[in-house]
N, C-alpha and C positions, 0 to 999 in steps of 0.2 A: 248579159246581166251579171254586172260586178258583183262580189258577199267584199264587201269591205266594212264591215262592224267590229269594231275592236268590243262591243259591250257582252257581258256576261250574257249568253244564251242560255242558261240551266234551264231559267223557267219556261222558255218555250220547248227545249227540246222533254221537258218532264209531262209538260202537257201534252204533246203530241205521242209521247209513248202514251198517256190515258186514250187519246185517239185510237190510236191501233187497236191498242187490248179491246178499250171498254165497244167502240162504235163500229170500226171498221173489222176485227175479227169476232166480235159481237154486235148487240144492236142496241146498246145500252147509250143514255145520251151522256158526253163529255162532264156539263157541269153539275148534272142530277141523276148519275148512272141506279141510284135505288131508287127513286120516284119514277124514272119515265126508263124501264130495262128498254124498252121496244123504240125508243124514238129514232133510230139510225136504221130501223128494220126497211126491207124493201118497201112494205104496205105505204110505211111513210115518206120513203125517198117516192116513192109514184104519186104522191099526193103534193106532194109540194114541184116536185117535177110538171106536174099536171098546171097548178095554177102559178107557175111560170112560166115556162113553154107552150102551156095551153092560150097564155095569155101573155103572147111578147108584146111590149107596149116599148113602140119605136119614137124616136124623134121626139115633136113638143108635146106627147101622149100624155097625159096623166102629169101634167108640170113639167113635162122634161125630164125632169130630175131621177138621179137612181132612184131619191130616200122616199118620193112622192112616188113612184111607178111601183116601187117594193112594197108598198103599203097598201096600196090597191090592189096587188097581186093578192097578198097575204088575206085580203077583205074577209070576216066570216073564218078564216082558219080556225082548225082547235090548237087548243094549246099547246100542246107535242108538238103539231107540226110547226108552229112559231118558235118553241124551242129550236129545233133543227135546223128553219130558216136561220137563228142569232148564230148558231152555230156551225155555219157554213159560214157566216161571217167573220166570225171568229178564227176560223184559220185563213182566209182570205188574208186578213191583217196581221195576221202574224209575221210577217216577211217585213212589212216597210214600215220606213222610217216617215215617208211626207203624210201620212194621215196621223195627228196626234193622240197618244193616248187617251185624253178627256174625248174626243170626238168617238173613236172605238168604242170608246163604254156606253156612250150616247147611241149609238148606232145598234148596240146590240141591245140596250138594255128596253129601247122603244121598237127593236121588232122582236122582242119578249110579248113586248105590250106592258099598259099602263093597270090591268085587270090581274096580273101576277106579279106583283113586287116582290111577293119572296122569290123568285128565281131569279132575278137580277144579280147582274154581276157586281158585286160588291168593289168598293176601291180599298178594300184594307185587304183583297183577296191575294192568292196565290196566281188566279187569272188573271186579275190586272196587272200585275209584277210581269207576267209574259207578254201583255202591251205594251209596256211601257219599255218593253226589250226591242231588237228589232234586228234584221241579218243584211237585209240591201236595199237599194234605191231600184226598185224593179222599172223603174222608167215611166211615163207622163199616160202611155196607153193603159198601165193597169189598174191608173185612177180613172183615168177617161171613160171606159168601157168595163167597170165594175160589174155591171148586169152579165157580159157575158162570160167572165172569170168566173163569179160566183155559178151562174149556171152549168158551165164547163165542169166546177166539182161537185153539186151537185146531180150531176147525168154519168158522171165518172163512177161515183157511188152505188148510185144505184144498179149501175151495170155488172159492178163486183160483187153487190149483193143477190145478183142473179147466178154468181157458181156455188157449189157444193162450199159447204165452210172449211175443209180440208184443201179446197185447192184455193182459197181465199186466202188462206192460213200460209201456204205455200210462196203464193204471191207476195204477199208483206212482208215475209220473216228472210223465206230463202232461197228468191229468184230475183234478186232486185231487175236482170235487164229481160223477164218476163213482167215485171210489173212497167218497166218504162214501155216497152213493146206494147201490153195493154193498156196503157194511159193511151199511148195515139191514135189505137182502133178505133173511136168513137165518131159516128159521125157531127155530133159538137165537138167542135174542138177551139183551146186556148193552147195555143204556143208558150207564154207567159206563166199562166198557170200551172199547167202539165210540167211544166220546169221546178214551180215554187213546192208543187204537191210531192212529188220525188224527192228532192232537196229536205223538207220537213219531215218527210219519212225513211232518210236517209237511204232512198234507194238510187243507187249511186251509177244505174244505169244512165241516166238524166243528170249533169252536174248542170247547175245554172251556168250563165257562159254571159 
């Protein structure tokens, strides 16, 4: 996986530092860390965990489609956890360039849902300026197989949200090739992703390749 972007990264890599801080060494969510502190919390990575995994939906299931099969997943969610869903999406896309930014916003802003317009990701925002960035062409499989990417970080998460928040703390800040080592333990596993999630968190145990 080539990084050949010559475009300004600031706004992604500014955002992904709110990642770490606010969700991943707390449990605060990315775009509304003082409305929803808990949305990153284990409670909720098992709940959406739950009715995605719970509910893999293969093949011509549910339209085929990722954006038809995520929405079914999502069915009945509360709002937090739709938050979290958009927000898994949200660094999913952070990396490439072949999904366009209009479509990004669209994608996250309809698994917000259409019942929370204010948490929608605005286009005058600081977020969007991070879409509209981009670091490489991760290649045709991590459009193809979006469901399993995105599940891949979301099972990642949750599994980090099962240690002590000092050795969480540990992992993110000051063992990058314990954090790469932990990305692969998982029995889901994304080659692709696990690359692009290192990479975004500069732990540099994991260079994309």
């Amino acid at each position: 996986m080539a990084v050949f972007s010559e475009e300004d990264r600031g706004p992604i890599d500014e955002l992904c530092a709110q990642w770490r801080m606010h969700s991943l060494n707390g449990d605060a969510s990315v775009l509304h860390p003082d409305k929803f502190p808990d949305a990153w919390s284990a409670d909720r990575l098992d709940k959406l965990n739950a009715m995605f995994w719970g509910n893999l939906l293969e093949g011509k299931e549910a339209g085929g489609k990722f954006e038809s099969k995520w929405e079914q997943q999502l069915e009945g969610a509360h709002v937090e956890v739709r938050l979290l869903a958009a927000e898994c999406l949200l660094v999913y896309y952070l990396i490439t360039q072949s999904v366009g930014p209009a479509r990004k916003l669209e994608m996250i802003n309809k698994t917000i849902g259409p019942d929370n317009p204010e948490l929608h990701v605005r286009s005058d925002s600081e977020t969007f300026q991070a879409l509209q960035s981009w670091i490489a062409h991760p290649g045709q499989y991590y459009n193809t197989r979006q469901d399993l990417h995105v599940g891949y970080l979301m099972d990642l998460v949750w599994r980090l949200k099962q240690k002590p928040p000092e050795d969480r703390a540990a992992l993110l800040h000051d063992n990058p090739w314990g954090f790469a080592q932990f990305a692969e333990e998982g029995d889901r596993q994304s080659d692709a992703m696990r690359h692009v999630v290192c990479h975004l968190l500069g732990t540099h145990g994991l260079q994309m390749r």
